[in-house]
C-alpha positions as CSV (number, residue, x, y, z in Angstrom):
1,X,0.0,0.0,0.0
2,X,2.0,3.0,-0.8
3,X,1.7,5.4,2.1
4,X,2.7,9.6,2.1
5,X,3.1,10.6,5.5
6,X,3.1,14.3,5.6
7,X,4.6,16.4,8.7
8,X,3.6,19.8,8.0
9,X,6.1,22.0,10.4
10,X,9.0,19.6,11.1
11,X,12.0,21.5,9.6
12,X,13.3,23.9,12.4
13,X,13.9,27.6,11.0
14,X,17.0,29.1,11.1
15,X,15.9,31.3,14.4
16,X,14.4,28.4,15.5
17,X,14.8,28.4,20.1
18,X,17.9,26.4,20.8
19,X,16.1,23.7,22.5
20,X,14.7,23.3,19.3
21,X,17.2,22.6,16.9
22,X,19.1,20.5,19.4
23,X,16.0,18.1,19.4
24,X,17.2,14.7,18.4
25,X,14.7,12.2,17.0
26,X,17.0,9.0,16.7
27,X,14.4,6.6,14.8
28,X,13.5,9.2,12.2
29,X,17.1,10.3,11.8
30,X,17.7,6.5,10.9
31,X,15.3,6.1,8.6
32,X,16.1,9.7,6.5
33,X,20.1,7.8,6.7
34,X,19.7,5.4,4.6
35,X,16.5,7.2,2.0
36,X,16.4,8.7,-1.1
37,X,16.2,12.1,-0.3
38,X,15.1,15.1,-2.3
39,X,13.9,19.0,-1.7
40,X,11.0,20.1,-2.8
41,X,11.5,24.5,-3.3
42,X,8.0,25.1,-1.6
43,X,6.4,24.4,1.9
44,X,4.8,21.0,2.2
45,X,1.5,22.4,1.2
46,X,2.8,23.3,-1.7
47,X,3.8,20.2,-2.3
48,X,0.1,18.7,-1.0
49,X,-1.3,20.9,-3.5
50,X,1.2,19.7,-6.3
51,X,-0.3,15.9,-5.6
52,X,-3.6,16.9,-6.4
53,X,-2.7,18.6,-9.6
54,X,-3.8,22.6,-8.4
55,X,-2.2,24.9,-10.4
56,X,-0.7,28.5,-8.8
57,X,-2.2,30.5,-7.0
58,X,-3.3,27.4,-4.9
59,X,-6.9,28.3,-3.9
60,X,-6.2,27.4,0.2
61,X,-8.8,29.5,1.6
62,X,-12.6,28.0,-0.4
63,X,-10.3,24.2,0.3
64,X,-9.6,24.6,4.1
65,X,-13.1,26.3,4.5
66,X,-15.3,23.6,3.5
67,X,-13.4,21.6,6.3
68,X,-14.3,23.9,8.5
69,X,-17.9,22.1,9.3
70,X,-19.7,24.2,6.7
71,X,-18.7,22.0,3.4
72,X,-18.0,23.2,0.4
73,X,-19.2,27.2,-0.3
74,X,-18.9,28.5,-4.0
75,X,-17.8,31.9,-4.1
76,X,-14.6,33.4,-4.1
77,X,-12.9,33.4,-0.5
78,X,-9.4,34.4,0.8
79,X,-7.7,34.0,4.2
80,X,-7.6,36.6,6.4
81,X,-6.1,35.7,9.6
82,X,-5.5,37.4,12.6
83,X,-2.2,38.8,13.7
84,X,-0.2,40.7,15.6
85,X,2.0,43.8,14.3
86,X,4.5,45.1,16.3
87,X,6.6,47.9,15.1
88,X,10.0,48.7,15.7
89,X,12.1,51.6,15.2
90,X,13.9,50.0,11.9
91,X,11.5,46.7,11.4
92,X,8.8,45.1,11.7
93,X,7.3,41.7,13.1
94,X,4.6,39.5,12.6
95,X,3.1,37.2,15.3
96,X,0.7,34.7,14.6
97,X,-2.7,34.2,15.7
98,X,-2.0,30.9,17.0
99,X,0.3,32.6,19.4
100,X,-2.2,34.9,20.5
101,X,-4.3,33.3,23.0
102,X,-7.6,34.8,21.0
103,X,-10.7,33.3,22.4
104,X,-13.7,32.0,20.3
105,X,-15.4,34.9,21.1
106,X,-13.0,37.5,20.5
107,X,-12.7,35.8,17.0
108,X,-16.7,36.2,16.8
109,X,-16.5,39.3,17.5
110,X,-13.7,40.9,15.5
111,X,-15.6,39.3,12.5
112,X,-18.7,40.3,12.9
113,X,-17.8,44.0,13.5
114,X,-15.7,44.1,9.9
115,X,-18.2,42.0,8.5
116,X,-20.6,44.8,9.6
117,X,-18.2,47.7,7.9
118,X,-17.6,46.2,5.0
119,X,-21.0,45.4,4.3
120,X,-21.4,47.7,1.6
121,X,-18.2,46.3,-0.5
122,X,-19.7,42.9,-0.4
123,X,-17.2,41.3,2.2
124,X,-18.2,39.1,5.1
125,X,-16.2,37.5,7.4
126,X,-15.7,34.6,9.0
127,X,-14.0,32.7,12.1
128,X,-13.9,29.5,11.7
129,X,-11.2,29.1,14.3
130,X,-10.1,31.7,16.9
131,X,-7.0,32.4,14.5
132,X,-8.2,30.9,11.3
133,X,-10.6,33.5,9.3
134,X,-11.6,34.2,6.3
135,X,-13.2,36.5,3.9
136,X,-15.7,36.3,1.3
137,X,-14.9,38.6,-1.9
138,X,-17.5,39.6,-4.8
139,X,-16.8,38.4,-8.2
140,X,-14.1,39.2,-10.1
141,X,-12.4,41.0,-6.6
142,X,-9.9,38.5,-5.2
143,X,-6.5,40.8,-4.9
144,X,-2.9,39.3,-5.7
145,X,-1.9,37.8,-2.4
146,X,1.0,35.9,-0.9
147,X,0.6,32.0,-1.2
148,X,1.0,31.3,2.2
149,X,1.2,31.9,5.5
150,X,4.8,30.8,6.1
151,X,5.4,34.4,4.4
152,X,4.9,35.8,7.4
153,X,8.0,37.1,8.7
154,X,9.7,41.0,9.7
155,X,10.0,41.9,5.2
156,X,6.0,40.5,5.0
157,X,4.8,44.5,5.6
158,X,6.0,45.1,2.0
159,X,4.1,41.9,0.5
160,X,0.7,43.8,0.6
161,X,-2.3,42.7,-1.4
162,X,-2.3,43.7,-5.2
163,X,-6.1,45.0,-6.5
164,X,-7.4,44.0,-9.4
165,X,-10.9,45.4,-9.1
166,X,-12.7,47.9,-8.0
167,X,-11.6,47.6,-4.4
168,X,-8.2,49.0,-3.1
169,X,-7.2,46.0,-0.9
170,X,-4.3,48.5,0.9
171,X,-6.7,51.3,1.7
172,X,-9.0,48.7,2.8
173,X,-6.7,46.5,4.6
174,X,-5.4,49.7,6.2
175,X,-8.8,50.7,7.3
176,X,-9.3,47.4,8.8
177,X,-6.3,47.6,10.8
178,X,-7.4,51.0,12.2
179,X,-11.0,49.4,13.1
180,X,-9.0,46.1,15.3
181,X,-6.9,48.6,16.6
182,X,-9.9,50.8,18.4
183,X,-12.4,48.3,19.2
184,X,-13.5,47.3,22.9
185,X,-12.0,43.8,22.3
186,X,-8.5,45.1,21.6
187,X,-9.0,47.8,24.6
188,X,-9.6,44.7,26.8
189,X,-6.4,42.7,25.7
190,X,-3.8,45.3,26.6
191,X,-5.7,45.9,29.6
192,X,-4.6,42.4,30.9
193,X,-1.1,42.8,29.1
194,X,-2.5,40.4,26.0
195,X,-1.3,41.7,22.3
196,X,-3.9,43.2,20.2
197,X,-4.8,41.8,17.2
198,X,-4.1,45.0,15.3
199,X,-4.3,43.1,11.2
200,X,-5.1,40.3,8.9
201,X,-3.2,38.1,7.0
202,X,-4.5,38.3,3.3
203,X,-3.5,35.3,1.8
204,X,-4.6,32.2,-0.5
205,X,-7.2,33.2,-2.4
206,X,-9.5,31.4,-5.0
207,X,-13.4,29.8,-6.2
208,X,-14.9,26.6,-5.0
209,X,-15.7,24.5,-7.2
210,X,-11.9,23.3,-6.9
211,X,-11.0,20.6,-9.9
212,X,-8.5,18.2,-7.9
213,X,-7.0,15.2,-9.0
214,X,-7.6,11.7,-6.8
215,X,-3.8,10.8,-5.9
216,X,-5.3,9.1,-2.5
217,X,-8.0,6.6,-1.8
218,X,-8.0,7.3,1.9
219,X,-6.6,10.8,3.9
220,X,-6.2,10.6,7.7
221,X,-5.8,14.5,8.8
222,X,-6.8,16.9,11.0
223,X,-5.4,20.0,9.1
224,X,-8.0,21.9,7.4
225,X,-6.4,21.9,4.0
226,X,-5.8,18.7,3.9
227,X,-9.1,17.1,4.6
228,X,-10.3,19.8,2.1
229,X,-7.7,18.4,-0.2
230,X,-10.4,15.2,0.8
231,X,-13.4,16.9,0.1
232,X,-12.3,18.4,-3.8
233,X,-10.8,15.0,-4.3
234,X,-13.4,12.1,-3.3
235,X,-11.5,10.5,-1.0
236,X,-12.4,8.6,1.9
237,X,-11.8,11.2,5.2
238,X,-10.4,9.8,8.7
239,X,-8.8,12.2,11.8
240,X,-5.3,11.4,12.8
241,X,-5.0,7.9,14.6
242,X,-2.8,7.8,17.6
243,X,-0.3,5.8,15.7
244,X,1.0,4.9,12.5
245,X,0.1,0.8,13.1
246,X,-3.6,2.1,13.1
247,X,-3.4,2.7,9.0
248,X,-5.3,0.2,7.6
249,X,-3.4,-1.6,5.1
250,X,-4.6,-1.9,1.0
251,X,-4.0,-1.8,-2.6
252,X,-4.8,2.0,-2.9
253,X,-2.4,4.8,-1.6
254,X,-3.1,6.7,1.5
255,X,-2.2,9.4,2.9
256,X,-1.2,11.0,6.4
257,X,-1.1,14.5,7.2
258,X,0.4,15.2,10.5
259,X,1.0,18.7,11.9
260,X,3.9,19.5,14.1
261,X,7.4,17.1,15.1
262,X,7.8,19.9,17.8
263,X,5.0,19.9,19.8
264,X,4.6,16.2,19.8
265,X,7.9,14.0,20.3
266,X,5.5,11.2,21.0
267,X,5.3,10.9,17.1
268,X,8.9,9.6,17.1
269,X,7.2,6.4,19.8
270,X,4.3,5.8,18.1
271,X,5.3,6.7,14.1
272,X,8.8,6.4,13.5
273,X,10.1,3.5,15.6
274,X,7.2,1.2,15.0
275,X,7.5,1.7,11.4
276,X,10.3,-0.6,10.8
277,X,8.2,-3.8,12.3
278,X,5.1,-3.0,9.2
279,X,6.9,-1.1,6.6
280,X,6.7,-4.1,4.7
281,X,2.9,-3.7,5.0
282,X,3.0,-0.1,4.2
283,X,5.7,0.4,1.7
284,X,6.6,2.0,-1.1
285,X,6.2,5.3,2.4
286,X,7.2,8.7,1.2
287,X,8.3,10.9,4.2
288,X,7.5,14.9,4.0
289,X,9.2,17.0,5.8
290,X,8.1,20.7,5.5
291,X,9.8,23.9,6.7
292,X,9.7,27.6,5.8
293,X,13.0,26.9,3.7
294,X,11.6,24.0,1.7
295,X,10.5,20.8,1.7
296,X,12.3,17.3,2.3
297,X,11.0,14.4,0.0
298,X,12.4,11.1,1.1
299,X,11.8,7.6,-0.3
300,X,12.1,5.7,2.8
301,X,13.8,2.2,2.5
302,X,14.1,-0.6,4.8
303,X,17.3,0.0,6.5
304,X,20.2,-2.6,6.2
305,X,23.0,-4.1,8.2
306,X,25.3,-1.4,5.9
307,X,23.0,1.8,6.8
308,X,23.5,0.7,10.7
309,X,27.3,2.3,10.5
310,X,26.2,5.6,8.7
311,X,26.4,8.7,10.8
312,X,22.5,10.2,11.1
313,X,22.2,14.1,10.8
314,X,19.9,15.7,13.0
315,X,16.7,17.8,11.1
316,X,18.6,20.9,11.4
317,X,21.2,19.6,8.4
318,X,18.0,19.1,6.5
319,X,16.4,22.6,6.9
């Protein structure tokens, strides 16, 4: 049964925390020894979206959203997730939602009162997730956007939405930053030392319907994309088991979408060292590895009695 096993944030950024990068995973590192290994230019859901045949722009935003419980929605949609903007004296940073601590309410909140001011240029927004939103854009109005989050970083203020309609996406991104800045929910943040969420991240834009090819018979995910990914494609839909001996075996491929090495070790117990007992059951397994830098694709063999004496690397000589 060939298998893809996807982890979507496992390459450790050059400014990564030095407790990260000096993380040692001794079972993977064994099994990226003795692979095929190759790089891949984009993140790894650039490379998800180069399995199921999407062309650039990638159309995240209408894909993730009809995993968000309300299924697919035609219309033209774009990301637009909450940040944090803090402004130095010669740069600039971004902080992600995630890292936020926004409530559900908040979220509601925020949404509904640009959702309310934009009325009238045919936007509406939505939180699907405390730091997961998104808007929904009249014909013919989706701006030029980065591709993806991972963009984010201190040189993202210059990568500003392009118009290509009637609506000035900077003037109106602007104004939307002035209105998160002044309302009561930002006021009650600071108050208790929390960042405001002071912008959105305009990113991933595109239509549902979404034409996707059918590389997988069976996806087990809990990342919005990729169970969208699902959705567009047909196949069969599964969370994340606890490990990867509860994969059921077949003739058709699968694949496995995990999200994070670093805030789970337990993935190197219950994924990477029982792997060698049923790779036979699984194999050909494809290993993905992404990482702002790029993207490690590695054909993963059975190791031999040679691969035992090659020196392993840690992920930090992969990033």
């Amino acid at each position: 049964m060939p298998l893809d096993l996807v982890v979507l944030d496992s390459l450790a950024p050059p400014d990564a925390p030095p407790e990260m990068r000096a993380l040692r995973l001794p079972a993977l590192e064994r099994w990226l020894a003795s692979a095929e290994v190759g790089r891949h230019e984009g993140d790894a859901m650039a490379w998800l979206a180069s399995r199921f045949h999407l062309s650039s722009p990638v159309p995240v935003a209408p894909i993730a959203l009809a995993a968000e419980s309300v299924g697919p929605t035609a219309g033209a949609w774009l990301r637009a997730d909450p940040v944090h903007v803090r402004i130095g004296q010669t740069s600039a940073v971004l902080e992600r939602g995630s890292r936020l601590g926004i409530s559900a309410d908040e979220a509601g909140a925020l949404a509904a009162m640009l959702s309310a001011h934009f009325r009238e240029d045919g936007l509406a927004f939505i939180a699907a997730s405390p730091d997961r939103w998104y808007v929904s854009v009249p014909a013919g109005e989706l701006p030029e956007t980065p591709a993806s989050a991972d963009a984010m970083d201190p040189r993202a203020l210059g990568a500003l939405p392009i118009s290509r309609g009637r609506i000035n996406w900077r003037s109106t991104l602007t104004e939307a930053q002035m209105l998160l800045s002044s309302d009561s929910v930002n006021a009650a943040r600071e108050a208790r030392g929390a960042p405001a969420i002071n912008s959105l991240w305009l990113w991933g834009g595109g239509e549902w319907p979404v034409k996707a090819a059918s590389p997988y018979a069976a996806i087990y995910a809990d990342d919005v994309f990729a169970r969208g990914l699902g959705m567009a494609s047909g196949a069969r839909l599964h969370g994340v088991p606890g490990s990867i001996g509860e994969v059921e075996a077949g003739t058709a491929a699968s694949l496995v979408v995990l999200e994070s090495l670093w805030s789970n070790v337990i993935l190197e117990r219950d994924w990477f060292e029982p792997l060698r007992g049923i790779f036979k059951r699984l194999e050909p397994v494809r290993l993905v590895l992404g990482g702002p830098k790029g993207t490690i694709v590695a054909n993963l063999k059975r190791p031999s009695l040679l691969d035992r004496f090659r020196g392993t690397k840690p992920l930090t000589a992969y990033a």
